[in-house]
N, CA, C and O atoms as a Tripos MOL2 file, in Angstrom:
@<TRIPOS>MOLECULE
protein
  292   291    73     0     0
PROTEIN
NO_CHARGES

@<TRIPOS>ATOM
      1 N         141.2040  125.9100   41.6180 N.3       1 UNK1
      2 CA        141.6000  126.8880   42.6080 C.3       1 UNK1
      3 C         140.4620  127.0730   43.6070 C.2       1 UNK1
      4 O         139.3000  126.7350   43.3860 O.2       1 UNK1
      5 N         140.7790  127.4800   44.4050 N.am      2 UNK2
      6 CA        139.6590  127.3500   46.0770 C.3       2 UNK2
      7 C         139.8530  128.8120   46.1080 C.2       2 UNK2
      8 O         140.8070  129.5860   46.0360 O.2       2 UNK2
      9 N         138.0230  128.9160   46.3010 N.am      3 UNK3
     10 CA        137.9440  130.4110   46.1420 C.3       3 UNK3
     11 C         138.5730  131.3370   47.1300 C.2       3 UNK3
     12 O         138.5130  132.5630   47.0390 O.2       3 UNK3
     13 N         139.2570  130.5950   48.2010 N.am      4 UNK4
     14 CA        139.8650  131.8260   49.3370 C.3       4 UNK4
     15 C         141.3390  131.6820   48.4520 C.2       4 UNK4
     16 O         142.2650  132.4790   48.6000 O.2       4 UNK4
     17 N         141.3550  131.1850   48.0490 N.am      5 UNK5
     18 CA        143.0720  131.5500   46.8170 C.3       5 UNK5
     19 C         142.6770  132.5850   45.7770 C.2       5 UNK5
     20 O         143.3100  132.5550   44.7220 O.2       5 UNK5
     21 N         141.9350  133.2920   45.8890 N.am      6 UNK6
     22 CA        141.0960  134.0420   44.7990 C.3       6 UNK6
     23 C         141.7080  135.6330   45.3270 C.2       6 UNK6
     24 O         141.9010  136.6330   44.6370 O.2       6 UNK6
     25 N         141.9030  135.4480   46.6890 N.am      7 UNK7
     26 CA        142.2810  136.4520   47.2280 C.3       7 UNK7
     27 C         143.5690  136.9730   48.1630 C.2       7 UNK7
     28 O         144.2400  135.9720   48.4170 O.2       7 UNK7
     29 N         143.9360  137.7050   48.5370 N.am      8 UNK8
     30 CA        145.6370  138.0970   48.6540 C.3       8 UNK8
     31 C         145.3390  138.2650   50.2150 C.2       8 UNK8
     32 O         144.3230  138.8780   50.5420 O.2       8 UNK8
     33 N         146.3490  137.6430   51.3660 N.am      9 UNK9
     34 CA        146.1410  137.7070   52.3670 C.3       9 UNK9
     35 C         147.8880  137.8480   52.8490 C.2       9 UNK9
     36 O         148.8720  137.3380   52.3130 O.2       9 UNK9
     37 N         147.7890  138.7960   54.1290 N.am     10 UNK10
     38 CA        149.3410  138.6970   54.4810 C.3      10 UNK10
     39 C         149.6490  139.0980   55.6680 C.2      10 UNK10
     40 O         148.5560  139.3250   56.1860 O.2      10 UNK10
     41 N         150.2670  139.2720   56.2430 N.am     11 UNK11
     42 CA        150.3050  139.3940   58.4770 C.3      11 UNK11
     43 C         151.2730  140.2090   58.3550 C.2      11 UNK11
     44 O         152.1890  139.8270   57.6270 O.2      11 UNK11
     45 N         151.3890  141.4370   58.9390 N.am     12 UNK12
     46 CA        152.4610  142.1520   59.3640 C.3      12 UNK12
     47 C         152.5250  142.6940   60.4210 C.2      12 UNK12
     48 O         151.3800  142.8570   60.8410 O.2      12 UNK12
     49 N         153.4540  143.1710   61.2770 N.am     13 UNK13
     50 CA        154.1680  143.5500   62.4860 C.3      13 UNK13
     51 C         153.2140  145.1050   62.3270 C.2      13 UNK13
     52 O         152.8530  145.6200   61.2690 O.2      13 UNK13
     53 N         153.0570  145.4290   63.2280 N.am     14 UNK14
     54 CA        152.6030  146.6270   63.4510 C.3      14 UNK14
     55 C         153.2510  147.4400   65.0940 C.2      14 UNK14
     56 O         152.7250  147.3540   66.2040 O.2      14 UNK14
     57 N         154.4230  148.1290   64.7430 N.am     15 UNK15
     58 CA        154.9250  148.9640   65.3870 C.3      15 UNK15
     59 C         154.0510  149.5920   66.7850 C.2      15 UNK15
     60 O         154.2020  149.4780   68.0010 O.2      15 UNK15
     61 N         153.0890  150.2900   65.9150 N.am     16 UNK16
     62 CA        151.8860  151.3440   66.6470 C.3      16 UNK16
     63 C         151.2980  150.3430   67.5370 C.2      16 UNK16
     64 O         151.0480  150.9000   68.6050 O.2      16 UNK16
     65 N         150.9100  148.8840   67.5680 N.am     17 UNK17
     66 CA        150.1840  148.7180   68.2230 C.3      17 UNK17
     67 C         150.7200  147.4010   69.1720 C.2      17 UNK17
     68 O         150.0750  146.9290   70.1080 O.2      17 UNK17
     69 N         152.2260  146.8620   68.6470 N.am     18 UNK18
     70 CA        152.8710  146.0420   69.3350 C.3      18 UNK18
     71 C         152.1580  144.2390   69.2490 C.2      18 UNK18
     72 O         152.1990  143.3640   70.1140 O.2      18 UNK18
     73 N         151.5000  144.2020   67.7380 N.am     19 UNK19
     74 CA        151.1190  143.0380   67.5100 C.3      19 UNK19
     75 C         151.1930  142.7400   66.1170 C.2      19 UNK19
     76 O         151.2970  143.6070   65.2500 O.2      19 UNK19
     77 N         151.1310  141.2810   65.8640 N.am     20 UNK20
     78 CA        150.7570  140.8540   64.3650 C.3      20 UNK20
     79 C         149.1110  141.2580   63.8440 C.2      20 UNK20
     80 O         148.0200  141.2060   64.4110 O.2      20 UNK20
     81 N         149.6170  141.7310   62.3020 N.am     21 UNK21
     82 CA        148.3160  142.5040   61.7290 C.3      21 UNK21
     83 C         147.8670  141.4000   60.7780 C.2      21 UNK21
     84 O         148.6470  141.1310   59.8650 O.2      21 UNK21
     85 N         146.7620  140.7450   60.8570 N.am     22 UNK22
     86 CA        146.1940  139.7830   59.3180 C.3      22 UNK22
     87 C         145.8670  140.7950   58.6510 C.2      22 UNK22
     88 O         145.5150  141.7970   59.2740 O.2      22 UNK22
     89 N         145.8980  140.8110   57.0410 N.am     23 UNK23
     90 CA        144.6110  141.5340   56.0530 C.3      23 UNK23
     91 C         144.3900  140.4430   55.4840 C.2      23 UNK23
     92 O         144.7820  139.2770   55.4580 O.2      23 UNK23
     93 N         143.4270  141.3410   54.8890 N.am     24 UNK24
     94 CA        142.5880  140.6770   53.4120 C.3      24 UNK24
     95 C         141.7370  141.4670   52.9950 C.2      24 UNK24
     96 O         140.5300  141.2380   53.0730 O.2      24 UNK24
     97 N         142.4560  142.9700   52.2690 N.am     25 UNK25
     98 CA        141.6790  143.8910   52.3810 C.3      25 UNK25
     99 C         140.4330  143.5980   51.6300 C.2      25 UNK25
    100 O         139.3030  143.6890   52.1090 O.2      25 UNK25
    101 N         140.6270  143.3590   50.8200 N.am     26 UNK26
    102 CA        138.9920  142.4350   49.7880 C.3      26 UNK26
    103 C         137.9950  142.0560   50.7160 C.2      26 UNK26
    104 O         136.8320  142.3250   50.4180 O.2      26 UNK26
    105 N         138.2340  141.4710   51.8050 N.am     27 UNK27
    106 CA        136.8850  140.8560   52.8850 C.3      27 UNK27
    107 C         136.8440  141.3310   54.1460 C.2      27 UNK27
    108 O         135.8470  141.6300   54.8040 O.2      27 UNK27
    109 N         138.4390  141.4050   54.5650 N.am     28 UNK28
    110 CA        138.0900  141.7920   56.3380 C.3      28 UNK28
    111 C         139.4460  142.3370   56.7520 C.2      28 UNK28
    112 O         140.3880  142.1650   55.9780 O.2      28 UNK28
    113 N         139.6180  142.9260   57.8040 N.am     29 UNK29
    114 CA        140.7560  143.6440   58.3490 C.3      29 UNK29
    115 C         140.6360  143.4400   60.1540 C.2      29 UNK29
    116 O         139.6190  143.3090   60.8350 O.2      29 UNK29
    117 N         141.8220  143.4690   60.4990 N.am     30 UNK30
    118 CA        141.4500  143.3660   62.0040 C.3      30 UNK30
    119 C         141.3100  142.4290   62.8640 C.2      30 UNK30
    120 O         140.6790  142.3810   63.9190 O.2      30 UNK30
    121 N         142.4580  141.1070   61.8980 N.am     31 UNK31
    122 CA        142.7210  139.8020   63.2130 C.3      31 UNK31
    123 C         144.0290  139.7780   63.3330 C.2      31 UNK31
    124 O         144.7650  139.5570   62.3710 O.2      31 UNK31
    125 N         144.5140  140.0340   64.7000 N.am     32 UNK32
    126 CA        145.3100  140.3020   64.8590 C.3      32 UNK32
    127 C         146.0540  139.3510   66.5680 C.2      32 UNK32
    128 O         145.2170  138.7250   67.2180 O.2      32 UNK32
    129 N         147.5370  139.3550   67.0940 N.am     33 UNK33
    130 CA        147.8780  138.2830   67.6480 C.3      33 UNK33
    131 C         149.3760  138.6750   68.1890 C.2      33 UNK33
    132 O         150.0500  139.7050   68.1690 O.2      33 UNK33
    133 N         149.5610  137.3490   68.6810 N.am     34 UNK34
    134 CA        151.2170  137.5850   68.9230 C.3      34 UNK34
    135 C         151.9970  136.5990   68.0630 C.2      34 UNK34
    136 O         153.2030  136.8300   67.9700 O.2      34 UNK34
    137 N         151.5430  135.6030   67.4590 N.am     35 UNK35
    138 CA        152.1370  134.4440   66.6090 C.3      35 UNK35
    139 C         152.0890  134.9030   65.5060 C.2      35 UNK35
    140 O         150.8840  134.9430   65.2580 O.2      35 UNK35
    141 N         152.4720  135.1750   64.9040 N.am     36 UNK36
    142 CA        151.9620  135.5900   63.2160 C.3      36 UNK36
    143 C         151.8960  134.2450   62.1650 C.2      36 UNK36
    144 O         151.7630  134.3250   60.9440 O.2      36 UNK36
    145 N         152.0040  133.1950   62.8300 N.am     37 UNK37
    146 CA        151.5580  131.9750   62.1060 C.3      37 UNK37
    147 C         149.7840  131.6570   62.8920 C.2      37 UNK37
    148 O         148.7570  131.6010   62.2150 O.2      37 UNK37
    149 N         149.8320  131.5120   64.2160 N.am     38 UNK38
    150 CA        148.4410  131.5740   64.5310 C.3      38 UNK38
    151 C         147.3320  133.0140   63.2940 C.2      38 UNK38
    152 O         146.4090  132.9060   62.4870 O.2      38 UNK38
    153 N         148.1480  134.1550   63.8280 N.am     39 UNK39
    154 CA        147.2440  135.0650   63.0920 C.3      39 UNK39
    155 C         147.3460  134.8660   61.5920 C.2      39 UNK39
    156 O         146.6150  135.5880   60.9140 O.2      39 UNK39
    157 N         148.0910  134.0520   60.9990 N.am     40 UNK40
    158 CA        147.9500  133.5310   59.4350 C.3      40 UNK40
    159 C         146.1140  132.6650   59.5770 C.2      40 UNK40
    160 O         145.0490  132.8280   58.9810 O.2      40 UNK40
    161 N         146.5170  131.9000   60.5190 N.am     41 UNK41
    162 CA        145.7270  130.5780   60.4350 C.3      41 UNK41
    163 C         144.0870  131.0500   60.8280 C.2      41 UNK41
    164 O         142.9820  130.7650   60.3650 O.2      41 UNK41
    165 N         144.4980  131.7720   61.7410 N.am     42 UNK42
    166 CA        142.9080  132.5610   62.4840 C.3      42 UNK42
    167 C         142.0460  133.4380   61.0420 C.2      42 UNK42
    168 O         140.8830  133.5260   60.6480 O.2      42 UNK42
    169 N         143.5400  134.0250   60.5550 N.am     43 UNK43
    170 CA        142.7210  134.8480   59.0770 C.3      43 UNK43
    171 C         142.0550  134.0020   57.6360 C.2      43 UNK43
    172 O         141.3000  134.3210   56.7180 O.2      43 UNK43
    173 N         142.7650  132.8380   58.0150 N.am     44 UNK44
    174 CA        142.3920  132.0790   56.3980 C.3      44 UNK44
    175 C         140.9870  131.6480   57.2260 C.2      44 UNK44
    176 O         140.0910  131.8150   56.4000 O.2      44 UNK44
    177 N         140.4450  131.2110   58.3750 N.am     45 UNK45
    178 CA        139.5510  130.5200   58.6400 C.3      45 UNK45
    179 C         138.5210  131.6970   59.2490 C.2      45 UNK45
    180 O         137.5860  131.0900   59.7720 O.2      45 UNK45
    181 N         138.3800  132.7570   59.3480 N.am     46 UNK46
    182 CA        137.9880  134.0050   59.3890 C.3      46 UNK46
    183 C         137.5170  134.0450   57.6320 C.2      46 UNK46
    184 O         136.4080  134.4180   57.2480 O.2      46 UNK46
    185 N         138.0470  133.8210   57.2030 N.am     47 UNK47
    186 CA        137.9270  134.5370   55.2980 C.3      47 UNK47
    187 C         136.8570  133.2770   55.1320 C.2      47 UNK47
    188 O         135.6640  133.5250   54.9540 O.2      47 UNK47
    189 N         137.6190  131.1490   55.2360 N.am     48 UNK48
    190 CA        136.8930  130.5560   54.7980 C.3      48 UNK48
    191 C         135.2480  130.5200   55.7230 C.2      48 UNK48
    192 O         134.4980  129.5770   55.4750 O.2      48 UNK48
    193 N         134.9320  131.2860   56.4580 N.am     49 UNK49
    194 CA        133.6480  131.2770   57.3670 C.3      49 UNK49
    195 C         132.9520  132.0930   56.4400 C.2      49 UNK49
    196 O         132.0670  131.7160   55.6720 O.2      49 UNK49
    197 N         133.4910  133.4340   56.5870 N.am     50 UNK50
    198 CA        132.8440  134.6570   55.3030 C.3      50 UNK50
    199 C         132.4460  134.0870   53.6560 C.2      50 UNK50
    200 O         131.5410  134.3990   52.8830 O.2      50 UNK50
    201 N         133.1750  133.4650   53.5950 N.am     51 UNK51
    202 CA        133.0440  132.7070   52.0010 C.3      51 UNK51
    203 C         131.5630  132.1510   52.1110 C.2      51 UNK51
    204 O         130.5290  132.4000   51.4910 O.2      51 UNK51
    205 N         131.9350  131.1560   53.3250 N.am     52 UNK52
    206 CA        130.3720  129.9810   53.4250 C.3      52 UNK52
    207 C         128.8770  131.0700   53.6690 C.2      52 UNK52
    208 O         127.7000  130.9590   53.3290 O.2      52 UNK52
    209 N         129.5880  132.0210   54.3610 N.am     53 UNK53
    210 CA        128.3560  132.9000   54.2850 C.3      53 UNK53
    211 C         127.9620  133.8290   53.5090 C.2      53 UNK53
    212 O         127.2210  134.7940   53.6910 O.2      53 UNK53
    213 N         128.8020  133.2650   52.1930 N.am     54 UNK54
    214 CA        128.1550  134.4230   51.0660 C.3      54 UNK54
    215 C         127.4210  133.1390   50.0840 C.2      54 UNK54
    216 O         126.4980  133.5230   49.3660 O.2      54 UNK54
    217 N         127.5860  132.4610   50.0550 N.am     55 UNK55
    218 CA        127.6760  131.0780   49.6440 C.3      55 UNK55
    219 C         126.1440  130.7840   50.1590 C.2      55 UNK55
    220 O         125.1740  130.6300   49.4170 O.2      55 UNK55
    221 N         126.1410  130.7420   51.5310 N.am     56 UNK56
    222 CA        124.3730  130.2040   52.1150 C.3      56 UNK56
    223 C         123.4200  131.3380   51.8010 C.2      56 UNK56
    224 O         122.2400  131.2310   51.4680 O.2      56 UNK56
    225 N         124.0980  132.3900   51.9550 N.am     57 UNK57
    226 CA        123.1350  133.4720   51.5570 C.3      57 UNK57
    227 C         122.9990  133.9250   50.0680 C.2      57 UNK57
    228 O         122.3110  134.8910   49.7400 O.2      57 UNK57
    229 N         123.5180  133.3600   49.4280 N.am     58 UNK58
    230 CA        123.3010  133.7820   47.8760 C.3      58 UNK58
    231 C         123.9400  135.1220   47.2600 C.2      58 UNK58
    232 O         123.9850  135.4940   46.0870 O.2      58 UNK58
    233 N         124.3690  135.6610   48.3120 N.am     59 UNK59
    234 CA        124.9890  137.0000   48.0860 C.3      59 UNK59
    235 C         126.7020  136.2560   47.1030 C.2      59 UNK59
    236 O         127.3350  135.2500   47.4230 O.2      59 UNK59
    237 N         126.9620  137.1350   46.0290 N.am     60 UNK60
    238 CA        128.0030  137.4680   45.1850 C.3      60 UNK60
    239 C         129.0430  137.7050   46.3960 C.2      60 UNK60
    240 O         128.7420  138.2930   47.4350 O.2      60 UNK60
    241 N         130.2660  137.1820   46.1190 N.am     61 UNK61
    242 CA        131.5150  137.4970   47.2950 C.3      61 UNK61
    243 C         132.1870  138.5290   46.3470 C.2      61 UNK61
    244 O         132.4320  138.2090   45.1840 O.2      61 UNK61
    245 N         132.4840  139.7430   46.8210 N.am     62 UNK62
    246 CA        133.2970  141.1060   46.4540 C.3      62 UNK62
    247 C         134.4790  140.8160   45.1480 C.2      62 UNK62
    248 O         134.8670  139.6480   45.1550 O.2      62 UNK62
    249 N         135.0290  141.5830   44.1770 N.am     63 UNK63
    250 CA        135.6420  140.8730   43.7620 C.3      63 UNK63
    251 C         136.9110  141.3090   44.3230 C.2      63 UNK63
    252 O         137.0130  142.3570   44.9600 O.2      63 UNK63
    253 N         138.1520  140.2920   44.0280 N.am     64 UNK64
    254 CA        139.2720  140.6400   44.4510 C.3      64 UNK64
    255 C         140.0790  141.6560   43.7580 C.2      64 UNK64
    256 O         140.2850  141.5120   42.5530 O.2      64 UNK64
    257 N         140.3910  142.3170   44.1710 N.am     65 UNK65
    258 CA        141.0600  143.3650   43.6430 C.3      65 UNK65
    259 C         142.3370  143.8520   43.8780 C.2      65 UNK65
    260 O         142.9810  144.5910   43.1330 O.2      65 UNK65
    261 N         142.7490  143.2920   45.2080 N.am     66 UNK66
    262 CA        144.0630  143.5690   45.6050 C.3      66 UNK66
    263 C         145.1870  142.4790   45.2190 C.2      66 UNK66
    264 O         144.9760  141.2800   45.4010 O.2      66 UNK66
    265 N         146.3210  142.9370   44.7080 N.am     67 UNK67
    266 CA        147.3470  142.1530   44.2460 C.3      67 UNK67
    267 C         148.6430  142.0130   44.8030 C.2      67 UNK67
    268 O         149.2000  143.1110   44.8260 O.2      67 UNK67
    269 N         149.5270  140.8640   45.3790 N.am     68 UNK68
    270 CA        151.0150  141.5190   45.8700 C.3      68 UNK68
    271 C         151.7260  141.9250   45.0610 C.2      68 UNK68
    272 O         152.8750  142.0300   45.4890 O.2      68 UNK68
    273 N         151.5560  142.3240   43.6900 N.am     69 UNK69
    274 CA        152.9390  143.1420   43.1180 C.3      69 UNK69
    275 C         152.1170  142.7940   41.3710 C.2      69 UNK69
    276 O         151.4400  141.9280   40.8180 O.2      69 UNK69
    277 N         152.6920  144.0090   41.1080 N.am     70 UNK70
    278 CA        151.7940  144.5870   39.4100 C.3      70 UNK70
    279 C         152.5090  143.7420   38.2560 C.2      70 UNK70
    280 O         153.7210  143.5280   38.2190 O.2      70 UNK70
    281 N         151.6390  143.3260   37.3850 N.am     71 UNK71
    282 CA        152.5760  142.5330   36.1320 C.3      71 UNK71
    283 C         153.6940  143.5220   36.0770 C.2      71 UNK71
    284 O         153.6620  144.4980   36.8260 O.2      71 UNK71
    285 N         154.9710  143.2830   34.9940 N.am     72 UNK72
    286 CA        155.6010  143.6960   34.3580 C.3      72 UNK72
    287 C         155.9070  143.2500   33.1010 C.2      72 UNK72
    288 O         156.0320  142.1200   32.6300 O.2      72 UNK72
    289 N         156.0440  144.8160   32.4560 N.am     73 UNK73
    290 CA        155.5950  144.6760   30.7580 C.3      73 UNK73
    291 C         156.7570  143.7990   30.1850 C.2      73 UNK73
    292 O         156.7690  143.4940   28.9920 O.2      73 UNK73
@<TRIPOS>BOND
     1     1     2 1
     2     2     3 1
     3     3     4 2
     4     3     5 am
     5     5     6 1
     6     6     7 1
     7     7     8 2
     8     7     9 am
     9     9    10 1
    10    10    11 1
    11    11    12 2
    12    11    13 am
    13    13    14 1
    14    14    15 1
    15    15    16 2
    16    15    17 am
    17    17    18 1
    18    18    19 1
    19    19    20 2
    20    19    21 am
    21    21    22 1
    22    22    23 1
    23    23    24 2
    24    23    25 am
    25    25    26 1
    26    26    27 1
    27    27    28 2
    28    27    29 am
    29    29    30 1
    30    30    31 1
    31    31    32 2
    32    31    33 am
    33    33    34 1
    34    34    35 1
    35    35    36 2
    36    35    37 am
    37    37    38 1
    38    38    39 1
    39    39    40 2
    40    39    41 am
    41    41    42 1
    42    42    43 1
    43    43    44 2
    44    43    45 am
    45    45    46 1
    46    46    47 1
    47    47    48 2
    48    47    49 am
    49    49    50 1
    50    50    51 1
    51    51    52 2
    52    51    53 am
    53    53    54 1
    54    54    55 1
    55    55    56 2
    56    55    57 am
    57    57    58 1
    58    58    59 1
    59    59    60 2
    60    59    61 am
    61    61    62 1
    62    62    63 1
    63    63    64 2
    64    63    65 am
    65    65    66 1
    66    66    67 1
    67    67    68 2
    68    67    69 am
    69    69    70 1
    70    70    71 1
    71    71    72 2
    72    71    73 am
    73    73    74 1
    74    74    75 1
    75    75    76 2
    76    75    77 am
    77    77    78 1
    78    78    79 1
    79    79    80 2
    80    79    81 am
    81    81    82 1
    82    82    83 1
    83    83    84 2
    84    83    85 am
    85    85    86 1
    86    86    87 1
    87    87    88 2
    88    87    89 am
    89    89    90 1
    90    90    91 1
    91    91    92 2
    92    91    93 am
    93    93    94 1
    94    94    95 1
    95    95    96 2
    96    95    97 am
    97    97    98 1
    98    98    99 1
    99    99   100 2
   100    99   101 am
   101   101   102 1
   102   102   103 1
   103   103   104 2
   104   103   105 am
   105   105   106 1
   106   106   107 1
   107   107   108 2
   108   107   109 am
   109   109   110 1
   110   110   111 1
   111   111   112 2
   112   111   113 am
   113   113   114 1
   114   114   115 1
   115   115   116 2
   116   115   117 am
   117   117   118 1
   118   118   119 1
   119   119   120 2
   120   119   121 am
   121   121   122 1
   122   122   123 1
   123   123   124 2
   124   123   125 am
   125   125   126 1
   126   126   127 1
   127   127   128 2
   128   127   129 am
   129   129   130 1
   130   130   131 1
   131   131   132 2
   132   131   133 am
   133   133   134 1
   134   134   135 1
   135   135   136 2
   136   135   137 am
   137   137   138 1
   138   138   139 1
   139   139   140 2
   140   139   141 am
   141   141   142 1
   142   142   143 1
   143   143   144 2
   144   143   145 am
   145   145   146 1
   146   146   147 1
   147   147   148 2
   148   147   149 am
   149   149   150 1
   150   150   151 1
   151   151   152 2
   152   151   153 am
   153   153   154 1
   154   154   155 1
   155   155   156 2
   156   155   157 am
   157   157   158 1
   158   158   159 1
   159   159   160 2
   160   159   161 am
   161   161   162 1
   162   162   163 1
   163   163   164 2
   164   163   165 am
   165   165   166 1
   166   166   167 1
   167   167   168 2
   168   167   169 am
   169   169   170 1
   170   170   171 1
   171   171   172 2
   172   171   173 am
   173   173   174 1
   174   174   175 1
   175   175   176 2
   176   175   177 am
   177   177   178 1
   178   178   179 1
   179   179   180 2
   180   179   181 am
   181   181   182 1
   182   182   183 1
   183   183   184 2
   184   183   185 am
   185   185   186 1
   186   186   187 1
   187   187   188 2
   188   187   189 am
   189   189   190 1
   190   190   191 1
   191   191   192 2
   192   191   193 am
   193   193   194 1
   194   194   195 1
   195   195   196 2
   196   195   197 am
   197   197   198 1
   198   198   199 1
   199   199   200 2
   200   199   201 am
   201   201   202 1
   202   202   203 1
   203   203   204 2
   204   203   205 am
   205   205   206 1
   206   206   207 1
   207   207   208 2
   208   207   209 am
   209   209   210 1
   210   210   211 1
   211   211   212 2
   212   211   213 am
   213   213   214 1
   214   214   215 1
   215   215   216 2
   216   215   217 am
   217   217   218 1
   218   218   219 1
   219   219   220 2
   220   219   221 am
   221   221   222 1
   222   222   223 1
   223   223   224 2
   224   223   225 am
   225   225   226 1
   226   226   227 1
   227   227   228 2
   228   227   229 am
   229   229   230 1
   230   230   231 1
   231   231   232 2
   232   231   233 am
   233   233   234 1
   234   234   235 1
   235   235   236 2
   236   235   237 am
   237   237   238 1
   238   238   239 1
   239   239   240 2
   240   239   241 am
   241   241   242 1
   242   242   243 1
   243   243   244 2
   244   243   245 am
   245   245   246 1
   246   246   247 1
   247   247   248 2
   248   247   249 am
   249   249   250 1
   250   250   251 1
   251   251   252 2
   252   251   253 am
   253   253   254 1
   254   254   255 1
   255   255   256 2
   256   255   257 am
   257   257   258 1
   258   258   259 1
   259   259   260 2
   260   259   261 am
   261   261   262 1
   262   262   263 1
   263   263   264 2
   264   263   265 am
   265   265   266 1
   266   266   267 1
   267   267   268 2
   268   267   269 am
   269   269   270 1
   270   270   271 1
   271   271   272 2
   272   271   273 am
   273   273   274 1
   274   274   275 1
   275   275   276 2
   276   275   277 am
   277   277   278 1
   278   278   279 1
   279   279   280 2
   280   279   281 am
   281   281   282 1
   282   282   283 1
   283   283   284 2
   284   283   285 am
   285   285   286 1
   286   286   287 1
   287   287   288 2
   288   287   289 am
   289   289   290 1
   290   290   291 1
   291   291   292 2
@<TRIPOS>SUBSTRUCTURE
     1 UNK1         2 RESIDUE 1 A UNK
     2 UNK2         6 RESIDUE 1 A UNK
     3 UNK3        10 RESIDUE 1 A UNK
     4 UNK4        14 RESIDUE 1 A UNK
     5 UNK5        18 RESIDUE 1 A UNK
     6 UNK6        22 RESIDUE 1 A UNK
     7 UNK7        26 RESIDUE 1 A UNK
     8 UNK8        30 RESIDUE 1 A UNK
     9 UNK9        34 RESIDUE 1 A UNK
    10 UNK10       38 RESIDUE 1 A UNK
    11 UNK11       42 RESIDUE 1 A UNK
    12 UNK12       46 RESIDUE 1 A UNK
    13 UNK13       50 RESIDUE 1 A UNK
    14 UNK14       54 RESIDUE 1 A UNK
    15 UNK15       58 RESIDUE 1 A UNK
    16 UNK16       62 RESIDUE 1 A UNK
    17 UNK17       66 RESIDUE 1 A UNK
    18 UNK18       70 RESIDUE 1 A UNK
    19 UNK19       74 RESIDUE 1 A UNK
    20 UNK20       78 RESIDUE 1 A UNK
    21 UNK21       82 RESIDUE 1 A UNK
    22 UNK22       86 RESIDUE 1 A UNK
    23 UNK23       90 RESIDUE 1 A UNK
    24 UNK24       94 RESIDUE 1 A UNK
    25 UNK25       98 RESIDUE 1 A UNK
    26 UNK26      102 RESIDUE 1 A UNK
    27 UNK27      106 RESIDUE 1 A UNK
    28 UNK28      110 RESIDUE 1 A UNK
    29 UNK29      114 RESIDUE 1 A UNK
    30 UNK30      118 RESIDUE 1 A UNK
    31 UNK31      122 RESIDUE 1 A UNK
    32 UNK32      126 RESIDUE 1 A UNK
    33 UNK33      130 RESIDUE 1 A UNK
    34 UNK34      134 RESIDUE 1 A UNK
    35 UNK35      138 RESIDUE 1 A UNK
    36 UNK36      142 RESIDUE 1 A UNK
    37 UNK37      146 RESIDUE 1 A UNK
    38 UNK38      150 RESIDUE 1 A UNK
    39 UNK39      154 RESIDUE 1 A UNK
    40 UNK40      158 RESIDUE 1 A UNK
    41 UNK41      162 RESIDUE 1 A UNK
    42 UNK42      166 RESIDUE 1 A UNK
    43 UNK43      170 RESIDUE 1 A UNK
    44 UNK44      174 RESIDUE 1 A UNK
    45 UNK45      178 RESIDUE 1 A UNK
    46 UNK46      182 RESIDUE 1 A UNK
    47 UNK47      186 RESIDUE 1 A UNK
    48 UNK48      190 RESIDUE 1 A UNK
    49 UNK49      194 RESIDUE 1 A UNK
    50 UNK50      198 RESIDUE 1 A UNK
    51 UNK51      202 RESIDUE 1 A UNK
    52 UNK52      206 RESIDUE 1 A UNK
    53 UNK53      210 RESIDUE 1 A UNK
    54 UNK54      214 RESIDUE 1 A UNK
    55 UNK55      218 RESIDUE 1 A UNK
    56 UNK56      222 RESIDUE 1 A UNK
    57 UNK57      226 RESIDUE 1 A UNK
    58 UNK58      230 RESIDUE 1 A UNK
    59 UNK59      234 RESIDUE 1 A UNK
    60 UNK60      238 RESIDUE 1 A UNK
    61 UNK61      242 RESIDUE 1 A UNK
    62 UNK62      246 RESIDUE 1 A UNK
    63 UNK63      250 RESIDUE 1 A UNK
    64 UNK64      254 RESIDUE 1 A UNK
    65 UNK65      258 RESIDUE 1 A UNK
    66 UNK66      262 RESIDUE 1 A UNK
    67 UNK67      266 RESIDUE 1 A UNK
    68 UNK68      270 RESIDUE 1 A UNK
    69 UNK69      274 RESIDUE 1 A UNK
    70 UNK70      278 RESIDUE 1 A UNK
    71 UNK71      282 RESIDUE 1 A UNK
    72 UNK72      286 RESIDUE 1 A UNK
    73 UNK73      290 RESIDUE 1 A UNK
């Protein structure tokens, strides 16, 4: 698994501001667009840049914590 699969990423419409929203609340918030396939693509390569720079710097990358939807028992 490739460590940006480690983490939950997803684009949504945002009413309030009349554009596509990227997250990834785990690393970054706030790329945003009119394509919501561009703003997919801008966010995974936004995340894989952040990765390399936790990576050159020796710094631990956050852990992931956010999930799209909770086991069931």
């Amino acid at each position: 698994m490739k460590t940006i699969d480690r983490y939950h990423k997803w684009v949504e419409w945002s009413e309030e501001d009349q554009v596509y929203i990227g997250k990834c609340p785990d690393l970054i918030t706030g790329i945003h667009g009119d394509d919501p396939v561009q703003v997919y693509r801008e966010l995974c390569e936004v995340i894989e840049d952040l990765i390399q720079h936790f990576d050159q710097t020796g710094k631990p990358l956050p852990a992931s914590r956010t999930r799209p939807m909770m086991e069931v028992a």
